[in-house]
C-alpha positions as CSV (number, residue, x, y, z in Angstrom):
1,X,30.1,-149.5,83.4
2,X,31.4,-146.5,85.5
3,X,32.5,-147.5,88.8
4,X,32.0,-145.5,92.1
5,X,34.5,-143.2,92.9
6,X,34.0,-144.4,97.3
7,X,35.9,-141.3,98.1
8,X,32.9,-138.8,96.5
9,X,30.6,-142.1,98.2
10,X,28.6,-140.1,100.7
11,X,27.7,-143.0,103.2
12,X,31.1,-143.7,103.5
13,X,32.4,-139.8,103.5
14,X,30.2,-138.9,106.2
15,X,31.1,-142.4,108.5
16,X,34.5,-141.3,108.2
17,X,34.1,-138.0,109.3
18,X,32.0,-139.1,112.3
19,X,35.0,-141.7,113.3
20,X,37.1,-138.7,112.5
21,X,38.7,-141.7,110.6
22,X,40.7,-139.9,107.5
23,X,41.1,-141.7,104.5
24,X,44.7,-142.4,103.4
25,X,45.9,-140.2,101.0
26,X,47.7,-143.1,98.7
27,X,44.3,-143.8,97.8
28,X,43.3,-140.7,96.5
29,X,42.5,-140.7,93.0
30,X,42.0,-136.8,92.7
31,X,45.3,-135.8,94.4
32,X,46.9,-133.8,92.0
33,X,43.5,-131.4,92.1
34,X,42.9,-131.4,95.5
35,X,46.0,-130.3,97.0
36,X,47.4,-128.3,93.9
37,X,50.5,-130.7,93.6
38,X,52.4,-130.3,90.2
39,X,52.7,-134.0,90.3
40,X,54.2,-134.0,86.6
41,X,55.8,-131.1,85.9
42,X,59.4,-133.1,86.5
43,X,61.1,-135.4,83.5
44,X,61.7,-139.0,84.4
45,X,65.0,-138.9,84.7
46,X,65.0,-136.3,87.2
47,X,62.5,-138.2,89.3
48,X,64.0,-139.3,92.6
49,X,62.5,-142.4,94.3
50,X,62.3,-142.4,98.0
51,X,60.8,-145.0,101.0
52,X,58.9,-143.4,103.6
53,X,60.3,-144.5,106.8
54,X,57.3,-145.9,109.5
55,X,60.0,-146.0,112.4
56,X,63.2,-146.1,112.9
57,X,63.8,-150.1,113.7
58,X,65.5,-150.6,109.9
59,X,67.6,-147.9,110.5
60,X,70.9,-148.7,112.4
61,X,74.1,-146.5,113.4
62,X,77.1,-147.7,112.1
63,X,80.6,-148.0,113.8
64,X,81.7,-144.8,111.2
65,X,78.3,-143.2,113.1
66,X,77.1,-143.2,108.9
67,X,73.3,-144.3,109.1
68,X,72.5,-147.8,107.5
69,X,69.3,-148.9,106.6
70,X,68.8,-152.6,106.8
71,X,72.0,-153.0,108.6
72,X,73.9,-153.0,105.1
73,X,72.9,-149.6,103.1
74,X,74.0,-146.5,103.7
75,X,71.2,-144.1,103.1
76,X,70.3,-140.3,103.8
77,X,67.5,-139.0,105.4
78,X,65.6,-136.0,105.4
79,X,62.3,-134.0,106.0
80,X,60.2,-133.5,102.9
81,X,57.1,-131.4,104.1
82,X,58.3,-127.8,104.6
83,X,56.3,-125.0,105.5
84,X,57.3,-122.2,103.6
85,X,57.3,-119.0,106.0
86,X,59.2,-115.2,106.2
87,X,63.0,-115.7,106.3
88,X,62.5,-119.2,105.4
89,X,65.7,-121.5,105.1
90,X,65.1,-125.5,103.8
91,X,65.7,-128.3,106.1
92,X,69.4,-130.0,106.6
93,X,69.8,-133.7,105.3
94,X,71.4,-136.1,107.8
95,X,74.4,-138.6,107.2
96,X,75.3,-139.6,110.0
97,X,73.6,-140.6,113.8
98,X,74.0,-137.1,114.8
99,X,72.1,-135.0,117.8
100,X,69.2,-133.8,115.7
101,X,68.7,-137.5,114.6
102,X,69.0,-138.5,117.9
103,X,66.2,-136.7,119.2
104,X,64.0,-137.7,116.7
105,X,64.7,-141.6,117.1
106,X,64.1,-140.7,120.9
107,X,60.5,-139.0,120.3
108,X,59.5,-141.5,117.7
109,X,59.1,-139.2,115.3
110,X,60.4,-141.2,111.9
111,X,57.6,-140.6,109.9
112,X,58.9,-137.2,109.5
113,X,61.4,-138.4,107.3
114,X,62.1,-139.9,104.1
115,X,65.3,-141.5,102.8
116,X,66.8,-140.0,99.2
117,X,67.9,-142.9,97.4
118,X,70.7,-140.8,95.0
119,X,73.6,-139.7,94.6
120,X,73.2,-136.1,94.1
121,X,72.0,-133.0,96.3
122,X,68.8,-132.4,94.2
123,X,65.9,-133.8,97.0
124,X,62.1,-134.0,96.3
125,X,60.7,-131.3,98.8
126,X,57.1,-130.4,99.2
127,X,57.1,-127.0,99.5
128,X,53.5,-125.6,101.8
129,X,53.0,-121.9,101.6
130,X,49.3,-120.8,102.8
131,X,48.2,-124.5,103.0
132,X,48.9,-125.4,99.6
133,X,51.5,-127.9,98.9
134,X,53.4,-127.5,96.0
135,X,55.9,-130.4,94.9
136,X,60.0,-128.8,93.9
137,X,63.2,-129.8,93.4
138,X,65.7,-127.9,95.5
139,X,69.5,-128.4,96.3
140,X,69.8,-128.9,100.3
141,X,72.9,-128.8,102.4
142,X,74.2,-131.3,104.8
143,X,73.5,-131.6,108.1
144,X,77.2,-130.2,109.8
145,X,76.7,-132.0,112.8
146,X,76.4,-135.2,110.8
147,X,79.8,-134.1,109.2
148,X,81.8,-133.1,112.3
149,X,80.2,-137.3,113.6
150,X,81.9,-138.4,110.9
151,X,85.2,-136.3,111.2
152,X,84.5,-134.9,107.5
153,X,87.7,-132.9,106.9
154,X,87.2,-131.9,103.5
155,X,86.9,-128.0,102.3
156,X,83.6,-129.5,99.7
157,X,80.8,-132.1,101.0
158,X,79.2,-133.5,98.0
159,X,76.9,-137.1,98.3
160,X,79.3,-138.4,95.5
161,X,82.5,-137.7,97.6
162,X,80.5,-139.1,100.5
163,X,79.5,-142.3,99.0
164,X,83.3,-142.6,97.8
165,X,84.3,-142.5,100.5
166,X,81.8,-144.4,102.4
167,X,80.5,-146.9,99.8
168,X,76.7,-148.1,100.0
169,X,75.2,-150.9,97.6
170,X,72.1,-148.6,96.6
171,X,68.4,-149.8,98.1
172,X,67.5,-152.7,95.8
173,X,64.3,-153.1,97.7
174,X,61.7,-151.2,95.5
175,X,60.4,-148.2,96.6
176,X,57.0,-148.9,97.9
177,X,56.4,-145.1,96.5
178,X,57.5,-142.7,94.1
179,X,58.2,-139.2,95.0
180,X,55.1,-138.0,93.7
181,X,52.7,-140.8,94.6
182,X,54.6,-140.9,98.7
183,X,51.5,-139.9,101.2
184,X,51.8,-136.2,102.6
185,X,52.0,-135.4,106.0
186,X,49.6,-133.0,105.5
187,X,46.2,-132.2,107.4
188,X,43.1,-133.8,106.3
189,X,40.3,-132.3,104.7
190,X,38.1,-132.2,107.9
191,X,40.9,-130.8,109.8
192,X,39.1,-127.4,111.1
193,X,36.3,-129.5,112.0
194,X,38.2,-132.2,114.0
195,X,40.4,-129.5,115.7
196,X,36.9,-127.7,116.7
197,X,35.8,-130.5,118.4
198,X,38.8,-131.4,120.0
199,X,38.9,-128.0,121.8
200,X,35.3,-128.9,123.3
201,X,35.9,-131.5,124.3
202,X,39.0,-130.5,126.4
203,X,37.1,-127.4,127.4
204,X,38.9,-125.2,125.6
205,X,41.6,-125.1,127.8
206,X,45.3,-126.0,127.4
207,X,46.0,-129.3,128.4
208,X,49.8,-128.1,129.5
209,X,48.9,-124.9,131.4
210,X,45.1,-125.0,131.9
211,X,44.8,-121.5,130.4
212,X,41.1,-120.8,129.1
213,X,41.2,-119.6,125.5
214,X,37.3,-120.4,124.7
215,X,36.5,-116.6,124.0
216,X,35.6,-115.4,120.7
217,X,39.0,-112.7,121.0
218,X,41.1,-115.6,122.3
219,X,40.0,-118.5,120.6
220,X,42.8,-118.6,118.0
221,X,45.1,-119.2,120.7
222,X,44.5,-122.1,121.2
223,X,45.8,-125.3,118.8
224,X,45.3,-128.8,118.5
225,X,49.1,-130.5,118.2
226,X,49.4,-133.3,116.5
227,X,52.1,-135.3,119.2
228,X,53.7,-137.5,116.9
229,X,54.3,-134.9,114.3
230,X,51.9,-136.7,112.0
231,X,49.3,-134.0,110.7
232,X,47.0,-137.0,109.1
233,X,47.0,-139.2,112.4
234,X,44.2,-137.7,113.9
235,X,43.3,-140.5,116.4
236,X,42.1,-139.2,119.6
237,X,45.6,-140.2,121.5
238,X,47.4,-138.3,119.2
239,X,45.7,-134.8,119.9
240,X,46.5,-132.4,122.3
241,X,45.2,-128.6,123.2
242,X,47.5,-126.2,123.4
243,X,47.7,-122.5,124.2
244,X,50.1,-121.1,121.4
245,X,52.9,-120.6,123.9
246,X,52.7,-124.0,125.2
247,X,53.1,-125.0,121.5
248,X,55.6,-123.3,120.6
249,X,57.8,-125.3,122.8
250,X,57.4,-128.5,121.7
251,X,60.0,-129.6,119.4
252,X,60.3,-128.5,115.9
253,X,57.6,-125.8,117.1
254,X,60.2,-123.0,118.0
255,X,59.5,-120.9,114.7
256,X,56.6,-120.0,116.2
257,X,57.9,-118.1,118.9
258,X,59.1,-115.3,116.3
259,X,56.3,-115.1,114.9
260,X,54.1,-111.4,116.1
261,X,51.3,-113.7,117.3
262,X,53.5,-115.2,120.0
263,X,53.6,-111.5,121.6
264,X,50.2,-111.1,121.4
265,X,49.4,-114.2,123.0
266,X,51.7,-113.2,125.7
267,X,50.2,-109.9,125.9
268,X,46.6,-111.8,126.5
269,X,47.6,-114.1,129.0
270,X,49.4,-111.5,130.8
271,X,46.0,-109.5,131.4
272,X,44.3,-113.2,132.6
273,X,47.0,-112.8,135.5
């Protein structure tokens, strides 16, 4: 007996989509083919288990300003989805309680991160270029404001000389995912439709600077952010219009501003005025 694949089940596809309810991406059996992931392309030695962090109330600053998970690991954290872009450099990985951590803790924003549960400088990142995710292996450098927290005077920063130096029992707690079976922070599949009706239903205007971008020659102005950084938490709370300026100033956003569209928009909204 073949049993029903409820993610191809069209009753329940088509309730989701009218919740705009997205199903969890751990559950998908068809992950590898839908998002293009080479999910197996890495030996199983060189697989690197991580925990996906839901907040930041298990991680604690210690009096060294090293980050502890638990209250008695010391762990290191970093961004896995990376969006791939011109002049593209990958994301810092954090030691310590520094600024940039900080912020982060301040705006809620754990679920950005993961925490890398070796030794070595070889992190899981999932690279996107042109939507498509693609899972590599790639040698990140630490985070110098974590270093210059933790008075690192040292000419060489390895995690090996860090852990020497600052010893952790590693996470015995296992991982609740692998690196290749963790849920993306990616959009759902019904994205372009649930950003569409966002924008009517706020009018098509930018819920920072009331600009009106509903025209068809100004229409791809104007985004739907996701405010928690989360791009599959597309609850109704966690949506907001924005005019691409007013986007590219929220945090993590700033990339955006050297991008050619950013003068164009500015061009635009300088004629509206």
């Amino acid at each position: 007996m073949k049993l029903i694949n409820f993610l191809e089940f069209e009753p329940l596809v088509k309730n989701c989509h009218n919740m705009k309810a997205v199903i969890g991406e751990k559950f998908k059996s068809d992950l590898e083919n839908k998002f293009s992931l080479n999910l197996n392309f890495l030996n199983k030695d060189s697989i690197d288990n991580l925990i996906i962090l839901k907040n930041f109330d298990n991680i604690f600053k210690n009096d060294d300003n090293t980050l502890l998970f638990g209250k008695n690991k010391r762990v290191v954290l970093y961004i896995r989805e990376f969006i791939k872009k011109d002049n593209y450099s990958y994301p810092k990985y954090h030691i310590s309680e520094c600024d940039i951590i900080k912020k982060f803790r301040y705006q809620n924003k754990s679920n950005r991160f993961v925490i890398h549960t070796k030794d070595d400088n070889n992190f899981h990142i999932n690279e996107i270029e042109n939507n498509i995710p693609k899972a590599i292996i790639v040698k990140l450098n630490v985070c110098t404001y974590c270093l210059k927290n933790i008075n690192w005077n040292e000419k060489e920063f390895t995690l090996k000389k860090f852990f020497e130096k600052y010893p952790r029992n590693l996470v015995k707690n296992t991982p609740e995912f692998t690196s290749d079976t963790a849920a993306l922070n990616y959009y759902s599949s019904y994205w372009n439709e649930i950003s569409r009706k966002t924008k009517e239903a706020n009018n098509f205007k930018c819920e920072e600077c009331g600009i009106y971008l509903g025209a068809k020659e100004s229409l791809n102005f104007l985004h739907v952010h996701h405010v928690n950084g989360d791009r599959s938490d597309n609850r109704t709370k966690n949506l907001q219009t924005l005019c691409y300026e007013c986007h590219s100033n929220k945090p993590n956003h700033e990339h955006m501003k050297k991008d050619n569209q950013f003068v164009r928009f500015q061009k635009l909204k300088s004629s509206f005025f």
